[in-house]
C-alpha positions as CSV (number, residue, x, y, z in Angstrom):
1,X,26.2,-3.3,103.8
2,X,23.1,-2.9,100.9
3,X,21.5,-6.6,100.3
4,X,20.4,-7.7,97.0
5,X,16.7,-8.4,97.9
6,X,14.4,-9.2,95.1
7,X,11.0,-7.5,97.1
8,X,9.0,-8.8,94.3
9,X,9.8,-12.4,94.7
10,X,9.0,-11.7,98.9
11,X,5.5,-10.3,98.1
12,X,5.1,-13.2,95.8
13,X,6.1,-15.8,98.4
14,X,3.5,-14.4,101.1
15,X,1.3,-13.8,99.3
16,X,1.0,-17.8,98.5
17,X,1.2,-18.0,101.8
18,X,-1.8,-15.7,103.2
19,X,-4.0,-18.6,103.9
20,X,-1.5,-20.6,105.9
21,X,0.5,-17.7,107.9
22,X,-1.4,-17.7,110.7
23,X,-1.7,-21.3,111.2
24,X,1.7,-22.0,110.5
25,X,3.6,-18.7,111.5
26,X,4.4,-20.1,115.0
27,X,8.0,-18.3,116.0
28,X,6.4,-15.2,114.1
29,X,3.5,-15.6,116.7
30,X,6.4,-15.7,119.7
31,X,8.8,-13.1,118.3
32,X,5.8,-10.7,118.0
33,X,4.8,-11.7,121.5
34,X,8.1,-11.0,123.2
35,X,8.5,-7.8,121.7
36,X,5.1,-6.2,122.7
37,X,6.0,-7.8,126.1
38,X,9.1,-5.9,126.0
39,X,6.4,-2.5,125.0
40,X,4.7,-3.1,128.3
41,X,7.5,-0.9,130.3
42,X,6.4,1.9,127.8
43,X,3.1,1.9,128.7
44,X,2.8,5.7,130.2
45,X,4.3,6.6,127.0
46,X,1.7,8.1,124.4
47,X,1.2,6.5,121.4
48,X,-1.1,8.2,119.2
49,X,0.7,8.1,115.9
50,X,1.8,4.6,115.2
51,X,3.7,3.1,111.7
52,X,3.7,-1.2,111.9
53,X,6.0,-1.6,108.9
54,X,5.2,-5.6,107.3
55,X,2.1,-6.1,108.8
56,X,1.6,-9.4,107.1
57,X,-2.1,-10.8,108.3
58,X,-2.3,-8.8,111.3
59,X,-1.1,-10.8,114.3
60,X,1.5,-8.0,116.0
61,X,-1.4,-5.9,115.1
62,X,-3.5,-7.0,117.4
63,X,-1.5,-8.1,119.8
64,X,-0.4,-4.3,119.7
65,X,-3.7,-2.7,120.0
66,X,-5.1,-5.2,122.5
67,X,-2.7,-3.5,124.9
68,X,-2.0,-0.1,124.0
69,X,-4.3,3.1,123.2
70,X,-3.2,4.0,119.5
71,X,-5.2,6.9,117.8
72,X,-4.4,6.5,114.5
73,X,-2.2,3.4,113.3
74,X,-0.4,3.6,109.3
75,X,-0.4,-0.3,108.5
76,X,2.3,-1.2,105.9
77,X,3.3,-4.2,104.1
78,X,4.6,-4.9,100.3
79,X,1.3,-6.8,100.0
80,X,-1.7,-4.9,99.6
81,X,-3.9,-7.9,99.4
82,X,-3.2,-7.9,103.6
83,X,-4.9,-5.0,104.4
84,X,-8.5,-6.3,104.2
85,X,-7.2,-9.5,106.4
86,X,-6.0,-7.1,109.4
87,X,-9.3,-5.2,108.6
88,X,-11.2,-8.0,109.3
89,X,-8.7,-9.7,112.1
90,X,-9.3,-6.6,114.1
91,X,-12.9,-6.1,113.3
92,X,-14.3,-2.4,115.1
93,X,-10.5,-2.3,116.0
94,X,-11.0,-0.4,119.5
95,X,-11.9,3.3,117.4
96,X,-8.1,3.2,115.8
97,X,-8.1,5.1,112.5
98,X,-6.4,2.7,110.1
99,X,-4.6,4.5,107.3
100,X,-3.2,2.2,104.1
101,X,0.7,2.3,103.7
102,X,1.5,-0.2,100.8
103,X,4.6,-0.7,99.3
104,X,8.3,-1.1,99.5
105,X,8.8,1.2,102.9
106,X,12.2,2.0,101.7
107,X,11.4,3.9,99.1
108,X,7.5,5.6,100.6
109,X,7.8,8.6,102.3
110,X,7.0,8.3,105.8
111,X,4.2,9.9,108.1
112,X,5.8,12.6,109.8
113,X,5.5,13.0,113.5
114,X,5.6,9.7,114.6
115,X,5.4,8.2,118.2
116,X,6.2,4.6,117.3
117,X,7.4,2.6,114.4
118,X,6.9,-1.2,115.1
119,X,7.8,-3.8,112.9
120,X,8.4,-7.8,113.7
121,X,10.1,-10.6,111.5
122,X,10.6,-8.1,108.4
123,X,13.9,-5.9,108.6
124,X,15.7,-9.0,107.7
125,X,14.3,-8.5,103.9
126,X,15.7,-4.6,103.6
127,X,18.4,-3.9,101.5
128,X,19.9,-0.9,102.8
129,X,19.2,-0.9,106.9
130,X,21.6,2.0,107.5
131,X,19.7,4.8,105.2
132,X,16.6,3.5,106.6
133,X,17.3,3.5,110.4
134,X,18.2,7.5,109.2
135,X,15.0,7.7,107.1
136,X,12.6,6.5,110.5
137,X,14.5,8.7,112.6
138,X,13.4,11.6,111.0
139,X,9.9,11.1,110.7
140,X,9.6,10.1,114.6
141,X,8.6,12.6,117.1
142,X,11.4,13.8,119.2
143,X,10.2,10.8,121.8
144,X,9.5,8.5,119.4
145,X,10.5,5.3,119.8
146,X,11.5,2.6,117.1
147,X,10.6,-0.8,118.5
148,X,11.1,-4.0,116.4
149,X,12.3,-8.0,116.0
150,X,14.4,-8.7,113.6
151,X,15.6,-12.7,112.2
152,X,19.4,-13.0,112.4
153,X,22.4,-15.4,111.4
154,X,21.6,-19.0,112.6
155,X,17.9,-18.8,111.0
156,X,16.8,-21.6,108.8
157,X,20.7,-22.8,109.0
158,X,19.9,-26.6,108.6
159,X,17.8,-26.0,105.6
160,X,20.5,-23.5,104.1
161,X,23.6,-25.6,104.8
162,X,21.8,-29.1,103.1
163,X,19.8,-26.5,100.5
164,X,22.1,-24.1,100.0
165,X,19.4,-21.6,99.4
166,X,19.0,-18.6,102.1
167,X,19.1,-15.4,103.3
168,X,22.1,-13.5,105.0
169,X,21.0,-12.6,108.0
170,X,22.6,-8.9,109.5
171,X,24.7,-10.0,113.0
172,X,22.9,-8.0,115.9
173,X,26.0,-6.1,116.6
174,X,26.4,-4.4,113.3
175,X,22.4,-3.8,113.5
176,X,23.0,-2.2,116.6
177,X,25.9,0.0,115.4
178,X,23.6,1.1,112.5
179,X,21.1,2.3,114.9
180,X,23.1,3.8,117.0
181,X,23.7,6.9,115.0
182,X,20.4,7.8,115.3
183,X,18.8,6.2,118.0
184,X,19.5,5.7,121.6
185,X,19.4,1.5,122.5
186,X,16.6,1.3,125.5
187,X,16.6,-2.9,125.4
188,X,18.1,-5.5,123.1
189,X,17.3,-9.4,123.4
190,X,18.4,-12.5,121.0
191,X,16.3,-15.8,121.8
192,X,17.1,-19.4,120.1
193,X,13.9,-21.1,119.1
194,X,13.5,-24.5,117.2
195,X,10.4,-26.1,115.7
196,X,10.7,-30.0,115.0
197,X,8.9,-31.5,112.5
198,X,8.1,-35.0,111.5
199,X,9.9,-35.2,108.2
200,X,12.3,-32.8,106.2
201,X,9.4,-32.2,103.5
202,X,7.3,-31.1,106.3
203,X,10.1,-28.5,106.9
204,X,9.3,-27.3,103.1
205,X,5.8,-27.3,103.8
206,X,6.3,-24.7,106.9
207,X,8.6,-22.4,104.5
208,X,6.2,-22.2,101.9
209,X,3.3,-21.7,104.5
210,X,4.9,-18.8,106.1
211,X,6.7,-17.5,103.4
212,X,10.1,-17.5,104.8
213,X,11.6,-18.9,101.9
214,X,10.9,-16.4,99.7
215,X,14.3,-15.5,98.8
216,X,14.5,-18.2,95.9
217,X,11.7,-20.3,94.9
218,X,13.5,-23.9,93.8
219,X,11.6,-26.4,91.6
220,X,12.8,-29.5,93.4
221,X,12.7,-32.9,90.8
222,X,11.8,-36.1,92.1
223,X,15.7,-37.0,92.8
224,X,16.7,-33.2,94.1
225,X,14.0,-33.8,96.7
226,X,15.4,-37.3,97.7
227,X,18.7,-36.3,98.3
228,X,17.3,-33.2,100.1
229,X,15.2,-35.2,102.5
230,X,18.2,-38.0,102.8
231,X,20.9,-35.0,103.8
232,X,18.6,-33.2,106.4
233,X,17.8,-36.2,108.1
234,X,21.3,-37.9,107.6
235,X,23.0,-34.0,109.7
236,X,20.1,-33.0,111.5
237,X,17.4,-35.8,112.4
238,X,16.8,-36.5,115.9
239,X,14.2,-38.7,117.9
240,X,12.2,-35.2,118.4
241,X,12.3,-34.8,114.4
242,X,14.5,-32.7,111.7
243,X,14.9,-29.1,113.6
244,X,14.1,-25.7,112.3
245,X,15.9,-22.7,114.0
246,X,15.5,-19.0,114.4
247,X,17.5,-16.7,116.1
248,X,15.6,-13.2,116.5
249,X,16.8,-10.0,118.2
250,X,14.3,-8.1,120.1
251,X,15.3,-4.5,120.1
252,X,13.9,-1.1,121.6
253,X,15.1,2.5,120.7
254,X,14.4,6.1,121.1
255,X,14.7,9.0,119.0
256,X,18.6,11.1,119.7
257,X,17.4,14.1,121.2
């Protein structure tokens, strides 16, 4: 299946949200967590050559080189304005030779000889997974691995179902029938999480600080906003708060020999 994604209107939506991410970007924090977790059985492996694909501020970035040995690490997002915040995130960065890979990854040619492609909390916003689960295939190593997280159905479901505004999300199983063509499946993983928040316009401030809801961006009148806040709190408030969910699949995979 090929999703109409509007990539412009993404880069636009985190890029207004570069000076918030970090502070707000707290499942983004744990799904990055988790999957260099899951990396950690990996360790013997050698991973000179390294593509992170939506490298946002830098936060799997350093997690990433905080615990493995990379020798030369091709950072890419479809913001360029990002690359001197993981510059300066990482500061001497350990001796890894950064290399500046900007753009729409579907449609840049990728380094060749890879030993990992990373990614976390981006595949969701590709269009056509299929051609380019073949396209990172071919520019791995022949024991490269592909290791990302990826947001699936159930995300940002209480804000869709009283917004009507949201992604569609890829099921894990059809993600991992995609990849299997290609790829042998080493580990897959799908956690639940929920952040509660005070009020429902406290939800909109998280969306736009993260920009997660960069699919659409709504202008919301006064009485829009009412009956948004009334609705979300009317289906989904509880004595915790109004809840926020994510569903992420971890998922680790090596090259078909």
């Amino acid at each position: 299946m090929i999703k109409a994604i509007d990539k412009e209107k993404v880069a636009q939506a985190f890029l207004r949200g570069k000076d918030t991410y970090d502070s707000h970007a707290r499942i983004q924090r744990l799904v990055s967590a988790r999957l260099v977790e899951k990396l950690h059985v990996y360790q013997q492996m050698s991973f000179g050559r390294v593509l992170e694909i939506g490298c946002c501020t830098g936060m799997l970035t350093e997690m990433l080189l905080r615990f493995f040995p990379v020798n030369r690490l091709y950072l890419n997002d479809l913001v360029p304005d990002f690359y001197t915040d993981v510059v300066n995130r990482l500061g001497d960065h350990g001796g890894v030779e950064l290399s500046p890979l900007f753009g729409d990854i579907e449609t840049l040619d990728l380094p060749h000889s890879l030993d990992l492609v990373i990614s976390s909390a981006t595949f969701q916003w590709l269009a056509d997974l299929e051609r380019f689960f073949a396209k990172v295939a071919a520019s791995l190593s022949e024991s490269g691995y592909l290791a990302f997280s990826i947001f699936g159905p159930g995300t940002l479901s209480e804000f869709k179902q009283v917004s009507g505004i949201g992604l569609e999300y890829t099921a894990v199983g059809a993600i991992l029938e995609l990849l299997e063509v290609h790829f042998q499946i080493e580990e897959e993983e799908t956690h639940k999480d929920q952040l509660y928040f005070v009020t429902p316009r406290d939800v909109l401030r998280h969306m736009q600080a993260t920009g997660v809801g960069g699919v659409r961006r709504h202008r919301w009148t006064p009485g829009a906003l009412r009956d948004f806040e009334n609705r979300y709190l009317e289906q989904f408030g509880t004595a915790s708060g109004v809840p926020v969910s994510y569903f992420s699949s971890c998922i680790i995979a090596s090259r078909k020999k």
